[in-house]
C-alpha positions as CSV (number, residue, x, y, z in Angstrom):
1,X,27.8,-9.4,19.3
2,X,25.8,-12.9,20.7
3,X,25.8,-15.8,18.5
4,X,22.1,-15.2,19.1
5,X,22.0,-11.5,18.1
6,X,24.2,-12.4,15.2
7,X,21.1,-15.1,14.4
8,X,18.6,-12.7,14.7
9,X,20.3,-10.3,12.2
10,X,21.0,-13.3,9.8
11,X,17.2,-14.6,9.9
12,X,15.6,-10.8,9.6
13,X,18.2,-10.1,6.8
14,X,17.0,-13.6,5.1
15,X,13.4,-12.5,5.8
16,X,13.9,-8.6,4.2
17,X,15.6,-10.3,1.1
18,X,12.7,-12.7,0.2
19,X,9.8,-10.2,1.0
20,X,12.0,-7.4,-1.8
21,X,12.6,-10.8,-4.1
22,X,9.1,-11.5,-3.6
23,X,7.8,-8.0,-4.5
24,X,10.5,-7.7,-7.5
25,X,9.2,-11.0,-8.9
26,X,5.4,-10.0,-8.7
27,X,6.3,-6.5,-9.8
28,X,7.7,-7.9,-13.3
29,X,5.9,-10.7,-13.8
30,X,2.6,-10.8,-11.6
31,X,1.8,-12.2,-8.2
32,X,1.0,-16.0,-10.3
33,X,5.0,-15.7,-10.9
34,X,5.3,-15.6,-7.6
35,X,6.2,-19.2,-5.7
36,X,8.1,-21.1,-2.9
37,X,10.0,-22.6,-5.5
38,X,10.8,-19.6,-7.5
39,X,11.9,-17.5,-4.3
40,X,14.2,-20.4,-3.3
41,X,16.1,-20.3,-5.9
42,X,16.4,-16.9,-6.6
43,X,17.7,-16.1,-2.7
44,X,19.5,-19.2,-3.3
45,X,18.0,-20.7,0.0
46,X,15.6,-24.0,0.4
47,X,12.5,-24.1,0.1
48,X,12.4,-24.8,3.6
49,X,14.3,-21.9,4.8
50,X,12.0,-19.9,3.0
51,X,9.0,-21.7,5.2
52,X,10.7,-21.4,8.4
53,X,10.2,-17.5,7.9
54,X,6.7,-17.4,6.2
55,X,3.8,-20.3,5.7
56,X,3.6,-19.5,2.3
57,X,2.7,-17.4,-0.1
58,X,-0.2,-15.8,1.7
59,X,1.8,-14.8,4.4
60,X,4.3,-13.2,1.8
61,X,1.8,-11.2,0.1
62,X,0.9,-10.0,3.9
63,X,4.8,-8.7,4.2
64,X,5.3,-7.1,0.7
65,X,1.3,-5.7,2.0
66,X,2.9,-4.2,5.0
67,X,5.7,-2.8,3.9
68,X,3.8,-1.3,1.0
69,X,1.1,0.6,3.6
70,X,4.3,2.2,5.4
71,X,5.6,3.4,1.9
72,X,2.0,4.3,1.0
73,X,1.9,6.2,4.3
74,X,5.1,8.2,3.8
75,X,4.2,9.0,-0.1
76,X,0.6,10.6,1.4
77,X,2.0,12.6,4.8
78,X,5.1,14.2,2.0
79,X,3.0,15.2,-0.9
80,X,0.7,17.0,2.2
81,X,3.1,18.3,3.9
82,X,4.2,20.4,0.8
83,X,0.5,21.9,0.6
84,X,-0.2,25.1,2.2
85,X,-3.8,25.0,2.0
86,X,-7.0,22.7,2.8
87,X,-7.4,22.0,-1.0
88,X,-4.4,22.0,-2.1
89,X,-3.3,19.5,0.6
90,X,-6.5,16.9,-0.6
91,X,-5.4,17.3,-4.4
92,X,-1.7,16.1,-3.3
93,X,-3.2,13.4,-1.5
94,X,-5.2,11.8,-3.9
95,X,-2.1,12.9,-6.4
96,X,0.3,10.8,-3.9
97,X,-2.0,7.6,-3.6
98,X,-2.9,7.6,-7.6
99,X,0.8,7.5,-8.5
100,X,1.7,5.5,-5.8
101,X,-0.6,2.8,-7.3
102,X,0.6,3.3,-10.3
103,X,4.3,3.3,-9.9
104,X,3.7,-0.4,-7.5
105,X,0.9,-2.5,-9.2
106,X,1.8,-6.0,-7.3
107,X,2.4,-4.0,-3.9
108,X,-1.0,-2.5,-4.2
109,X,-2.3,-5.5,-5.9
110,X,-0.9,-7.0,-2.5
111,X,-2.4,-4.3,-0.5
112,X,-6.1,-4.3,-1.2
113,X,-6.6,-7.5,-4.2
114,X,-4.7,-10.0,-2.7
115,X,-5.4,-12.1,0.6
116,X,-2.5,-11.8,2.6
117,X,-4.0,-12.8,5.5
118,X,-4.4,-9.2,7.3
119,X,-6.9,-7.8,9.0
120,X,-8.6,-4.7,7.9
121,X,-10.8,-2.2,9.9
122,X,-10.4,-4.3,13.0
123,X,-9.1,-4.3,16.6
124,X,-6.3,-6.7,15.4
125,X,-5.2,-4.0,12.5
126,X,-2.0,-4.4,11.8
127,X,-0.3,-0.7,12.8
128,X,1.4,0.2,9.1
129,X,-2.5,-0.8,7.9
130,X,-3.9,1.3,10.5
131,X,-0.9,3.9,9.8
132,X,-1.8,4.1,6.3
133,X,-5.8,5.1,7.1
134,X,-4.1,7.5,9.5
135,X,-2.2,9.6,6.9
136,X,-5.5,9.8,4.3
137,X,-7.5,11.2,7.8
138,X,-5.1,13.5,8.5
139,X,-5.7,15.6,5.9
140,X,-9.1,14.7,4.9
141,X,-10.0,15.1,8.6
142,X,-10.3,18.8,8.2
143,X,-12.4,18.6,4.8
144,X,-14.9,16.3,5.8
145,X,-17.9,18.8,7.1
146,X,-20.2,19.6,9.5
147,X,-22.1,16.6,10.8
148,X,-19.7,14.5,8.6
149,X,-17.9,11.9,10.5
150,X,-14.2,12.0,9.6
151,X,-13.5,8.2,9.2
152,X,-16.5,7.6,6.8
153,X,-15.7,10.4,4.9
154,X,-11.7,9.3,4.8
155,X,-13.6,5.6,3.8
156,X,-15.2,7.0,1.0
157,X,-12.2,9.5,-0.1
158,X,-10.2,6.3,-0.1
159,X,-12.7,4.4,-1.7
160,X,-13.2,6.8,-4.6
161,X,-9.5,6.9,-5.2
162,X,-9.3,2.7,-4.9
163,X,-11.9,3.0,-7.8
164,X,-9.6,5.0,-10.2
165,X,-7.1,3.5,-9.8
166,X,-8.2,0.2,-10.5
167,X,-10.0,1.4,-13.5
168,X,-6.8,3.3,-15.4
169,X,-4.7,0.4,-14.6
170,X,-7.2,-1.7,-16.1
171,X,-7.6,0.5,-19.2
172,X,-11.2,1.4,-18.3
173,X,-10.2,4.8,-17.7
174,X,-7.9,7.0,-20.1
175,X,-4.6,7.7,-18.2
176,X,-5.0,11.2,-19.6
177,X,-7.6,12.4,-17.9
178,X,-6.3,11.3,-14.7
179,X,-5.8,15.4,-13.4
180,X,-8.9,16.4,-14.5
181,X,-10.8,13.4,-12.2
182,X,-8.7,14.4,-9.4
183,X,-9.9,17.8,-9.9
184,X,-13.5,16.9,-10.2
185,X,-13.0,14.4,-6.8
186,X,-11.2,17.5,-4.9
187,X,-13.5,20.1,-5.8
188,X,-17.0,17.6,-6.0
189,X,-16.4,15.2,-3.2
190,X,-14.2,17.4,-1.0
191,X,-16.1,20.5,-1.7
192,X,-13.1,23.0,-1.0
């Protein structure tokens, strides 16, 4: 191995480990807990180390946002892959993406609360972004309708699910009754 490959590895290893301490940090005590400072010295590198990797913060919160679309992406595509059927595929969906906002509040936080300096529904889309809104049209592709366009009707899916979620995280909506509104979504706003 190069002295330059054995840089490479040493910088993306350095990168991966303040994007997880990033994302552990926020995770237990919010995205406000999260700092340059802080992430120095828990990495145990200088602040500017941690500057020659991201600009700041922002730029973090774009990483931890990245990394959480692929995850987000994966969690979708192997609840529906389990599902033999049209409906049943839709309920594990919105299943999938519910617990998955549940289970990573800062990551999702990061992913559609926070600015992490990303573009959204754009040429310049970011691919795990782009690969995320891929795995919710996948299946919701084949629900959507006559005369419905697929993409609006995967929007407003999405958008629907965004809603609950925020609202039982923020105790505006009983936890509880969280099957019964997927139900109601599946059955109402899918129509299968």
């Amino acid at each position: 191995m190069s002295v330059q490959e054995r840089k490479q590895r040493e910088r993306a290893e350095r990168e991966r480990l303040i994007v997880a301490t990033a994302r552990e940090l926020a995770e237990q005590q919010g995205w406000d807990a999260v700092t340059t400072r802080r992430l120095a010295e828990r990495i145990e590198y200088s602040q500017p180390v941690l500057y020659s990797h991201f600009r700041g913060k922002r730029e973090i919160i774009g990483a931890v946002a990245l990394q959480g679309a692929a995850e987000l992406a994966t969690a979708v595509r192997a609840a529906t892959s389990a599902a033999a059927r049209p409906r049943a595929r839709v309920a594990a969906l919105a299943r999938a993406y519910l617990d998955f906002a549940a289970r990573n509040p800062a990551v999702y936080d990061a992913l559609f609360q926070l600015d992490g300096g990303l573009a959204y529904a754009q040429e310049d889309t970011p691919e795990p972004l782009k690969d995320a809104f891929a795995a919710l049209l996948e299946t919701l592709d084949e629900v959507a309708g006559d005369g419905v366009h697929p993409g609006q009707f995967t929007e407003v899916f999405w958008a629907a699910l965004h809603g609950l979620a925020t609202l039982t995280r923020t105790g505006r909506l009983l936890p509880e009754d969280a099957e019964p509104r997927v139900e109601l979504l599946v059955d109402r706003l899918a129509m299968i």
